[in-house]
C-alpha positions as CSV (number, residue, x, y, z in Angstrom):
1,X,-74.5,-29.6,-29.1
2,X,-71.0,-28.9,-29.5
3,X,-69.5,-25.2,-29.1
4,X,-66.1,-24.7,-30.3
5,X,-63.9,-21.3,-28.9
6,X,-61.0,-20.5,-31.4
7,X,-58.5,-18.6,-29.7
8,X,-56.7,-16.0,-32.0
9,X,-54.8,-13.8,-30.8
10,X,-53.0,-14.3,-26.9
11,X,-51.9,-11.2,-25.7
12,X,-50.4,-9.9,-22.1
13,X,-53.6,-8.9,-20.5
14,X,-56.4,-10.8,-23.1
15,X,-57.2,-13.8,-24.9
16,X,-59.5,-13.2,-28.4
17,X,-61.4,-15.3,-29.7
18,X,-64.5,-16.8,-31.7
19,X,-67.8,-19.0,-30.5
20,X,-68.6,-21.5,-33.4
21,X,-71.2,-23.8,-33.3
22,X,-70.6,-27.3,-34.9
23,X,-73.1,-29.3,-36.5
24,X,-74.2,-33.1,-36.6
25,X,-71.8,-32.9,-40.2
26,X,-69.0,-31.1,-38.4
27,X,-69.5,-27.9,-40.4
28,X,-69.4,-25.0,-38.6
29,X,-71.0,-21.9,-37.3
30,X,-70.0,-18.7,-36.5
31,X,-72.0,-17.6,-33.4
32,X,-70.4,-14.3,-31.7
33,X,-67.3,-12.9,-31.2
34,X,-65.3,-13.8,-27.6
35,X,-63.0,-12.2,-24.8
36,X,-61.2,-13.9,-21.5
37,X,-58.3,-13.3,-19.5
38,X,-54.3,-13.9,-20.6
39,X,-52.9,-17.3,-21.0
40,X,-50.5,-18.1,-17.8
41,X,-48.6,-20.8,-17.0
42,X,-49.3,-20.9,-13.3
43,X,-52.6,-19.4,-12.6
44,X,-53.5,-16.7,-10.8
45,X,-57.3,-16.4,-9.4
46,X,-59.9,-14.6,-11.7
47,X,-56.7,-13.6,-13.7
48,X,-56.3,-17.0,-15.8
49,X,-58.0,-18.0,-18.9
50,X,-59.3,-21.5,-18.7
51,X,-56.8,-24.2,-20.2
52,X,-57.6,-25.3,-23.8
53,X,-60.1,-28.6,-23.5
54,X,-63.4,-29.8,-23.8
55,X,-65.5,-28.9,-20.9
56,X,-69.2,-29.9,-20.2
57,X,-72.0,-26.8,-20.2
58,X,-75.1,-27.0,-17.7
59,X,-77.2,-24.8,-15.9
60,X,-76.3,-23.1,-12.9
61,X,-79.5,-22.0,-11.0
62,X,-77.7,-20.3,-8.2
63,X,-75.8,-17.7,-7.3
64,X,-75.3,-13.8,-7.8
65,X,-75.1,-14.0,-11.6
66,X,-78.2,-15.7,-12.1
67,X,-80.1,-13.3,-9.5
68,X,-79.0,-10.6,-11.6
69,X,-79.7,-12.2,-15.2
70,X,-83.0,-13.6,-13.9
71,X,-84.2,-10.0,-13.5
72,X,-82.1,-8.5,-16.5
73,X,-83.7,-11.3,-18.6
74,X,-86.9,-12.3,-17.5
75,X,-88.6,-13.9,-20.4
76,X,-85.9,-16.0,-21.4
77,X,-83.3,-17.2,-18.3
78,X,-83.6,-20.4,-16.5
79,X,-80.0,-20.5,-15.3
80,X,-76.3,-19.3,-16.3
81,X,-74.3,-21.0,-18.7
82,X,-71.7,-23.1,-16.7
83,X,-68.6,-24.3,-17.7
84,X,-67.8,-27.7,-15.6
85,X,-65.6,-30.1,-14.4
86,X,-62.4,-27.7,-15.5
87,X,-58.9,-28.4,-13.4
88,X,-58.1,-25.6,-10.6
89,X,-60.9,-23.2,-11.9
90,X,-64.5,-23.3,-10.8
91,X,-67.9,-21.1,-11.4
92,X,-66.7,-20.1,-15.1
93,X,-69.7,-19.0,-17.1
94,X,-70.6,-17.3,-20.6
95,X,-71.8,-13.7,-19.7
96,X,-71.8,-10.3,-20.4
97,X,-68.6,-8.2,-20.3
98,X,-66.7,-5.6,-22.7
99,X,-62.7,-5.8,-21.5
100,X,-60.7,-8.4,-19.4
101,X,-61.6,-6.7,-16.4
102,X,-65.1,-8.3,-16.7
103,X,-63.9,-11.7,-16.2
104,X,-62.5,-14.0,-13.7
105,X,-61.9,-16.9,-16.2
106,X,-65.0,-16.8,-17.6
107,X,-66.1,-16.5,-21.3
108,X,-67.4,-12.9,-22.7
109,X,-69.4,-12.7,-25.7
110,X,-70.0,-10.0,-28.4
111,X,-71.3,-9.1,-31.8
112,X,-68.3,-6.9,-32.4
113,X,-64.4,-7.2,-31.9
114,X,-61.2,-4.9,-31.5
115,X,-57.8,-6.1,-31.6
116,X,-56.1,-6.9,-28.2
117,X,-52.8,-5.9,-29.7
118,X,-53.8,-2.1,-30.3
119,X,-56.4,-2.5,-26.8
120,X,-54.2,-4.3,-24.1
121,X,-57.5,-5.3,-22.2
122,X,-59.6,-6.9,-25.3
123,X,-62.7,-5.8,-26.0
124,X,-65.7,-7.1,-27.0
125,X,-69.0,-4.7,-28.1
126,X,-72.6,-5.2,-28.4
127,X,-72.2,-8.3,-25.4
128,X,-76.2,-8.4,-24.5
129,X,-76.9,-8.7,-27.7
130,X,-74.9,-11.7,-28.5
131,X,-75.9,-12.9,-25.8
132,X,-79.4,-12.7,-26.6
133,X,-78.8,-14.5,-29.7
134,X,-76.7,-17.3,-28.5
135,X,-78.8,-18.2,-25.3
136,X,-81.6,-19.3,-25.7
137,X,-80.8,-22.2,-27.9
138,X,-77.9,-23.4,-25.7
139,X,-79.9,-22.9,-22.4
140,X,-82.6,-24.9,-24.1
141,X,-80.6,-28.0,-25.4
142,X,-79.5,-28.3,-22.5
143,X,-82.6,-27.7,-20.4
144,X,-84.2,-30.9,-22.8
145,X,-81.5,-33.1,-21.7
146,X,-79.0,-32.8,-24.4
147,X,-75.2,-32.7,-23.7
148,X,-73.8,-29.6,-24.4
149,X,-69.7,-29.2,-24.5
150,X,-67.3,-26.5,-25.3
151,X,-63.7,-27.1,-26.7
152,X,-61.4,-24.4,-26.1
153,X,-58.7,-24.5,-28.7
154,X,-55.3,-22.5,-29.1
155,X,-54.7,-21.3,-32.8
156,X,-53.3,-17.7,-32.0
């Protein structure tokens, strides 16, 4: 499975985007909306969106976030989507959050969008229930042993 984040608009304090989806003919799917920190050039801890690449996503069965989702989500968790092997940045995941100030690099979802040039901190609405849509299919491709990747690509 390949999931594809279109970066569209780069502001001071947020980075918007899109999750797609692309399938075995390269088409693609519009999943959820997304939200992460500012673009910098050097970067500062938990204040630094990841750079634009293709990253491998596993399971991460560990840790504080998947306490907390394990017990948020109980019929449906078996670990935290985990964005890998990315340079100078580690633990980034696909989670809940509204504004930039629920991130530390990682990716927030949502069903709904406002523009980060009227709201300086981005924000995303309706997160858990993006979420709920989008995980369970990602979680279980890759719990059956299928690679699962994520580009991040600048076009805004």
């Amino acid at each position: 499975m390949r999931l594809i984040v279109l970066r569209i608009s780069s502001q001071e304090d947020s980075t918007s985007g899109i999750l797609m989806k692309e399938d075995s003919e390269g088409s693609l799917e519009f999943l959820c909306y997304t939200l992460e920190d500012e673009y910098r050039k050097d970067k500062i801890s938990k204040e630094t969106r990841v750079p634009a690449g293709l990253y491998p996503v596993v399971l991460r069965k560990e840790g504080v976030f998947n306490e907390r989702y394990s017990k948020k989500f109980p019929d449906t968790h078996i670990g935290m989507l985990h964005v890998i092997n990315v340079p100078n940045f580690e633990y980034i995941l696909i989670h809940i959050g509204n504004t930039d100030e629920d991130t530390a690099g990682c990716l927030l979802v949502g069903n709904s969008q406002e523009s980060n040039l009227v709201k300086k901190n981005g924000f995303v609405g309706s997160s858990t229930n993006a979420y709920k849509a989008i995980y369970p299919e990602i979680a279980k491709a890759i719990e059956e042993g299928q690679e699962v990747t994520i580009e991040y690509k600048n076009i805004g």
